[in-house]
Structures are given as structure tokens and as C-alpha cells.
C-alpha positions in Angstrom: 20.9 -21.0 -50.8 23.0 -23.5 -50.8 25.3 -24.0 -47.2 28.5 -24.9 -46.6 29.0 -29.1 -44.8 27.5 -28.5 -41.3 26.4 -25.0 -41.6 22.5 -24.6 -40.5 20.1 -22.2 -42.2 19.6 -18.9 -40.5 16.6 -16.8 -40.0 14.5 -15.2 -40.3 16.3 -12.8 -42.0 15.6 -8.7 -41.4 17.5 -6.0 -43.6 18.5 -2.8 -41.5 20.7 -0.2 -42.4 24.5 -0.2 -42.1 24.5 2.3 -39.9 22.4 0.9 -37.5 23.9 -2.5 -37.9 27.4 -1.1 -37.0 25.8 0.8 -33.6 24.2 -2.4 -32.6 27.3 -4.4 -32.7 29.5 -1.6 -31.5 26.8 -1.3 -28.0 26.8 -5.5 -27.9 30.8 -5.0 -27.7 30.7 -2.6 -25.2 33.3 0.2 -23.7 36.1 -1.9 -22.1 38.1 0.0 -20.3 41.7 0.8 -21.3 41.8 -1.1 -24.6 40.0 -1.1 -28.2 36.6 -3.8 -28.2 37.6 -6.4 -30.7 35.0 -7.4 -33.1 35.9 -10.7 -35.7 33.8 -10.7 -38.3 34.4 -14.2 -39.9 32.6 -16.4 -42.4 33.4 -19.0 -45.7 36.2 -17.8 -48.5 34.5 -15.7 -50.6 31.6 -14.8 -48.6 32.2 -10.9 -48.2 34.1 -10.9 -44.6 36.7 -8.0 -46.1 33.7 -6.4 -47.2 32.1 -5.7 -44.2 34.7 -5.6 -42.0 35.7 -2.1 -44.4 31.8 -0.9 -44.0 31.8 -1.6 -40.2 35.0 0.5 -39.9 33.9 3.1 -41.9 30.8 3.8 -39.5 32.7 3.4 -36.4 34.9 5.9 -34.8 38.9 5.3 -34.8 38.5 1.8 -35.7 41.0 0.0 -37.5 40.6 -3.2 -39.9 43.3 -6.7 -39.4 43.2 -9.3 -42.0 44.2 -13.0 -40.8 45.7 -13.3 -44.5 48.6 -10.1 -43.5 48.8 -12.8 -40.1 49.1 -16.3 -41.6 51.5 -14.5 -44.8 53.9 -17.6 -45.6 52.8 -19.9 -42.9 49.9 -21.7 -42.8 46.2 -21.5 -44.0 44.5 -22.3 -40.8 47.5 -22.8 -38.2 47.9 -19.2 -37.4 45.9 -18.8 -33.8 48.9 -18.5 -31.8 50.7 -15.6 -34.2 47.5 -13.8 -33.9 47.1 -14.3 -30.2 50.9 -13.0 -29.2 51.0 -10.4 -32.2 47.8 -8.6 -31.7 44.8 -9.9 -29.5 47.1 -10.1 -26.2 49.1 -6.7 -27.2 45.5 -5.6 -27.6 43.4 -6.6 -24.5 46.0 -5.4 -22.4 46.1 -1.8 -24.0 49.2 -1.4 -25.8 50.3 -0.5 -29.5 50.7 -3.4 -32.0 53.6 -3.4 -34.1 53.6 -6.8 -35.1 55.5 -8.3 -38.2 54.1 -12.1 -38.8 57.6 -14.3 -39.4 56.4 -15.5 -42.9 57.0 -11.8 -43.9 60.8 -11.8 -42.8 60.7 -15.0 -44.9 59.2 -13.2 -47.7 61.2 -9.8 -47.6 57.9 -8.1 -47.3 58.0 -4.5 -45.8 56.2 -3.2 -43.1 54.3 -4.2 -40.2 50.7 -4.9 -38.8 50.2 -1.4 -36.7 47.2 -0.7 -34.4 47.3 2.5 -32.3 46.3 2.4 -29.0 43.7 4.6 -28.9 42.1 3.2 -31.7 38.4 2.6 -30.2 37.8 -0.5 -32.2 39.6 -3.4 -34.3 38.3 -5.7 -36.2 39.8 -8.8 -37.2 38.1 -10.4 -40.5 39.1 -13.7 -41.9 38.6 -17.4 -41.9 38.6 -19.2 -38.4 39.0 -15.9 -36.9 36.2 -16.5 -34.0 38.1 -19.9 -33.7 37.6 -21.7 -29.8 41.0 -20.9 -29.3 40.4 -16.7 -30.1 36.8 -16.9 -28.8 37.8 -15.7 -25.4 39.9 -12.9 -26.5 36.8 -11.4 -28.3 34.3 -8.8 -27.4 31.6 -9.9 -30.5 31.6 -12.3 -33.5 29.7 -12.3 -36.3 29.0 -14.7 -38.6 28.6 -14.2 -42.1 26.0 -17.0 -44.1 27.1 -17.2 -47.9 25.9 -19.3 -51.1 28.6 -22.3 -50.9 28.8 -22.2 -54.9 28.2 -18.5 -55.4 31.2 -18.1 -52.4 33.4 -19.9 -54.8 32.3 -18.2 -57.8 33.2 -15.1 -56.5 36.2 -16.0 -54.8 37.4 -17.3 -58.1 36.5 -14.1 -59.8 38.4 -12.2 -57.5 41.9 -14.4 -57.2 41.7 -14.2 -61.1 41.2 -10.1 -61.0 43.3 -9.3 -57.7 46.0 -12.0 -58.1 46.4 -12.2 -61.9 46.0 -15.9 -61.8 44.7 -17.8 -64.9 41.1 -19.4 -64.3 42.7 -23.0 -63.9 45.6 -22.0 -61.6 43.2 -20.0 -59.6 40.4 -23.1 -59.6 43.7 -25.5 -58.4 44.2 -23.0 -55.6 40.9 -22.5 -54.6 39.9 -26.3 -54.5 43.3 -26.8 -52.6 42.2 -24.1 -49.6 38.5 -25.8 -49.5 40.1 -28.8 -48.7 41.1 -27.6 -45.7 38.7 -24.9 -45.1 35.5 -27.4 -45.2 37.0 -29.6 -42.3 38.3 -27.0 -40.2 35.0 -25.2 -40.4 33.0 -28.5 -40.2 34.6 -29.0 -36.6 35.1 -26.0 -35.5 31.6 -24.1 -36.2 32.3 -20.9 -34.9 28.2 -20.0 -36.8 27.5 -21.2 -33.1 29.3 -18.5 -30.9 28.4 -15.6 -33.3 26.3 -12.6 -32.1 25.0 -11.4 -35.3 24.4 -13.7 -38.8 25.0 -11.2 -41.4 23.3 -12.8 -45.1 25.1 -12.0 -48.4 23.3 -14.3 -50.2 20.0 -13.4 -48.9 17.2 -12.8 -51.0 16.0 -10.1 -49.5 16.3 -6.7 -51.8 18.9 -4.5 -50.1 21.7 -2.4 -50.9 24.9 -4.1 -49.9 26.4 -1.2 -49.8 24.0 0.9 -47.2 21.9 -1.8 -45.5 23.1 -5.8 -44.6 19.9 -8.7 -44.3 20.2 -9.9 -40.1 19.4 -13.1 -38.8 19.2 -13.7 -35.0 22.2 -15.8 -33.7 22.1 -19.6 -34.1 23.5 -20.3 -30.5 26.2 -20.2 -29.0 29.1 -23.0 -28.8 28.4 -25.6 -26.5 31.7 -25.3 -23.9 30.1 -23.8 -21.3 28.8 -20.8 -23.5 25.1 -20.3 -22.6 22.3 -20.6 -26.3 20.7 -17.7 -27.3 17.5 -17.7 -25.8 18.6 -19.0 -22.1 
């Protein structure tokens, strides 16, 4: 498998049911008291974050999905912390609703609004950069998903060309464009190091990506003043 600039190789890797996965990372989150756990589920363009993010909420109970994409809409690739800090972690950690429309939607004229209900037991945020240092602290678990650099673009190419209509060299332009910044932001960043769970999806394990997910233990955690796994 071939990693993204500064990623390390997981492992070993361990395939377990969905199910199983989803009641481990919903007992490492915990029952906070008066608002939702927030799990980010975060990883490379292309690697399969929406993916799982959509089969965690499935097997947990009143949980509701946020994509940093509907959050960053018309305003920046990776400048979007502090939108999703004031529009939905904060709102979230201190029990209210969110009703939360992201300014590059009034820009836009695009209708609606992010809305998580209160009760909602669980949200999980997927996206690039979403278990960032600066959203770190507002988070109850990360996890990391390890992809194929190459197969990562491949599909991610695949998908802008099915779900976006774009022609193969319009979507190859937009794709190199976002790696650009995505490698160095990543690269410095490395938010492999506070993640809880390593999830494979280019592991070549046999499994069923649709019932099971290949586990690796956590690579450690971020070195400001987060302890390694292990200590």
C-alpha cells in the first residue's frame, strides 16, 4: 500500500464486524452528560471517510452524520475550523440544537441549513482535517482512516467524474489542485497521531466493506501534551 507524505504504516491489522466496531467506538466515546458524543471520523480525499461515517450511523442509535464539505461550502478547502467550531461543535458540547447555515451558502443561494437535534445521542463529523489540533479538544473519539495514496485518487476521480459530472481532465485539474493543499496540511498536521481507532480500506485483508472494517491499534497520540498509546 502505498501512503500518503508522512503517514506511517499501521498494524497489525484485525477485521471485526461493523457492528462491533461501531459498539467499541461508541463505549470509547462514552455517555457525556447533557449533550451528543462527537466522533470525527477523518482520513485522505478519497479514502472512504463518508462511507463509514454512513455505516457508523446506521448501527448507532439517534446519530446524525456532518460533512466538513456542507461546512467549508464557498470558503475555503482547509480554513474552515472556526465555522465548524461556532456552528456546530460549541452549539454541541454545550447541549443545544444546531441550526447552522455556513456563510458561503448565503453566498451561493443555497437552501437550507446544517440541523442536529438535541437529543440526537451521537454526531459524527467526517471530512478532511476534521480531528485537526484546533477541533481535537472538542472531540469525544477520532479515527483515522489508512488509504492507498494512488488508489485514494483513483477513486476520488471516479467519483467527482460520476457525482459531479466533471470531464476526466477537469476533474484530474481539480483533484491535483485540492492535493496540493491537502498533502501539506496533512503532512503538518498528522492528526493519524491522535486517532483512537485506524480503520484500513485498502487493507488486504478479505472482508466485506460493507459488514466488517480491517482495525489497526492507534499509532499514538499527538505529541502536545497527549499521552502515546501504550503509556
Amino acid at each position: 500500500m502505498e501512503l500518503g507524505p508522512g503517514e506511517p504504516a499501521a498494524g497489525p491489522w484485525r477485521v471485526e464486524p461493523m457492528a462491533d466496531f461501531a459498539r467499541s467506538v461508541g463505549e470509547a466515546a462514552g455517555t457525556p452528560t447533557g449533550r451528543p458524543r462527537i466522533i470525527a471520523v477523518d482520513g485522505r480525499g478519497g479514502g472512504g471517510k463518508t462511507a463509514l461515517a454512513e455505516r457508523l450511523r446506521q448501527r448507532m442509535r439517534s446519530a446524525a452524520v456532518v460533512h466538513s464539505d456542507d461546512v467549508a461550502w464557498g470558503h475555503s478547502r482547509f480554513g474552515w475550523d472556526d465555522l465548524m467550531i461556532a456552528g456546530v461543535l460549541e452549539p454541541l458540547r454545550a447541549g443545544r440544537p444546531v441550526a447552522y447555515r455556513p456563510p458561503g451558502w448565503d453566498r451561493d443561494v443555497r437552501e437550507g441549513r446544517i440541523e442536529l437535534d438535541r437529543n440526537a445521542s451521537t454526531v459524527i463529523i467526517e471530512g478532511v482535517g476534521v480531528s485537526r489540533r484546533t477541533l481535537a479538544p472538542l472531540i469525544d473519539v477520532v479515527i483515522w482512516i489508512q488509504s492507498d495514496f494512488a488508489e485514494a485518487r483513483r477513486r476520488g476521480l471516479l467519483r467527482d467524474m460520476a457525482e459531479l459530472h466533471r470531464q476526466e481532465a477537469e476533474a484530474e485539474r481539480l483533484w491535483d489542485e485540492w492535493a496540493a493543499e491537502e498533502v501539506p496540511f496533512l503532512e503538518e498536521d498528522r492528526p493519524w497521531q491522535r486517532a483512537h481507532f485506524i480503520v484500513g480500506t485498502a487493507s488486504s485483508l478479505p472482508h466485506s466493506a460493507e459488514t466488517e472494517v480491517a482495525v489497526s491499534p492507534p499509532l499514538g497520540r499527538d505529541p502536545h501534551g497527549v499521552r502515546h498509546a501504550g503509556e
